[in-house]
Every structure is written in C-alpha cells, then in structure tokens.
C-alpha positions as CSV (number, residue, x, y, z in Angstrom):
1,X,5.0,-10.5,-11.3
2,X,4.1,-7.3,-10.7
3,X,0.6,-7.1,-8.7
4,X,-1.7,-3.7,-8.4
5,X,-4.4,-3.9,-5.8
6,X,-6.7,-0.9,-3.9
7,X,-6.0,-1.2,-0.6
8,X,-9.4,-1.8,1.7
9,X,-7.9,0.2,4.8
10,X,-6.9,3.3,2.9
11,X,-8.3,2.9,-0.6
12,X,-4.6,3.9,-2.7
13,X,-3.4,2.2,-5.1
14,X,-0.6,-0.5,-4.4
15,X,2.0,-2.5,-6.1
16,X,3.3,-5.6,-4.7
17,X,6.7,-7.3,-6.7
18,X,5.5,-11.1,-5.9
19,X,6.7,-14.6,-7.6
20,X,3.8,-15.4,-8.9
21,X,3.0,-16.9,-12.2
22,X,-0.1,-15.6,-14.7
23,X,-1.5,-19.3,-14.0
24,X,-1.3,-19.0,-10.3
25,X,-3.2,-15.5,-10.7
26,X,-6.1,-17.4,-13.2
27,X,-6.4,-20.3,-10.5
28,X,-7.0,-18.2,-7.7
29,X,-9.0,-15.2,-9.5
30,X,-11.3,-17.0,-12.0
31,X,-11.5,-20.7,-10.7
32,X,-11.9,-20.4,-6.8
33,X,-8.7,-21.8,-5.9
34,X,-8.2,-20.8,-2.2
35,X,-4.8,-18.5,-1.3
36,X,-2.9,-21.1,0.2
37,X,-3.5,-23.6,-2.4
38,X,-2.9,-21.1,-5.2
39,X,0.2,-19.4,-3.6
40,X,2.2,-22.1,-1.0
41,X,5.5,-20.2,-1.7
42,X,4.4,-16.5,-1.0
43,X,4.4,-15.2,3.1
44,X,0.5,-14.8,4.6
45,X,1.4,-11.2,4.3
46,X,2.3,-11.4,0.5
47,X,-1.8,-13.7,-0.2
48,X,-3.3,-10.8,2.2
49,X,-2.1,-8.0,-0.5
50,X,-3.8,-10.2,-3.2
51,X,-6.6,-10.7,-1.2
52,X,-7.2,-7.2,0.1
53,X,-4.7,-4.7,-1.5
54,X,-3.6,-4.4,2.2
55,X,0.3,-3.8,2.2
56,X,2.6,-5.3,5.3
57,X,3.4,-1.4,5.9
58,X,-0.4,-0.9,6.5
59,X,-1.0,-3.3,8.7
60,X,1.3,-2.1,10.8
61,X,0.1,1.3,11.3
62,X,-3.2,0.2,11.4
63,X,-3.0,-2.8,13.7
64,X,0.4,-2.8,15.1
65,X,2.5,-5.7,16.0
66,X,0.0,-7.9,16.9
C-alpha cells in the first residue's frame, strides 16, 4: 500500500511502498492502536515513516549511523 507522509525533519512530501493493509492503517490511525501492535511485520524504520513521514534516507543524513 502505497503511504504519503510530510516528513517532520524536512517538511517534503514522501511516499513509502509498505505491506500494509487499509485495516491495519484504520486501527492504528483512528482507533489508537499503537505501531508495533498495528504493524508487527513492517521494520522500526518502515512504523517511523508512518509515524513521522521521516524516510530511512533522512535519518541518515540527519542523524547518521547511530
């Protein structure tokens, strides 16, 4: 499913590819379901871009390695 976000670091537009369903996406946006509960199969990078629009190519140049 194909997810749009504004980024918090560097407020663009960006599009994340994730395997996600629509239900997943209701759970988490409009009931309160936390991340991890909502999305167990995606990465923590993948439930950061849903959370803050922040792409794994972002936080990298912003924060580096680690």
């Amino acid at each position: 499913m194909l997810i749009m976000r504004i980024s918090m670091l560097s407020g663009e537009v960006n599009e994340m590819d994730l395997d996600i369903t629509p239900a997943q996406l209701e759970s988490y946006e409009l009931f309160g379901v936390l991340l991890q509960d909502a999305f167990p199969n995606l990465s923590p990078a993948e439930r950061e871009f849903i959370k803050t629009g922040i792409t794994p190519e972002e936080w990298y140049d912003t924060f580096g390695d680690g």
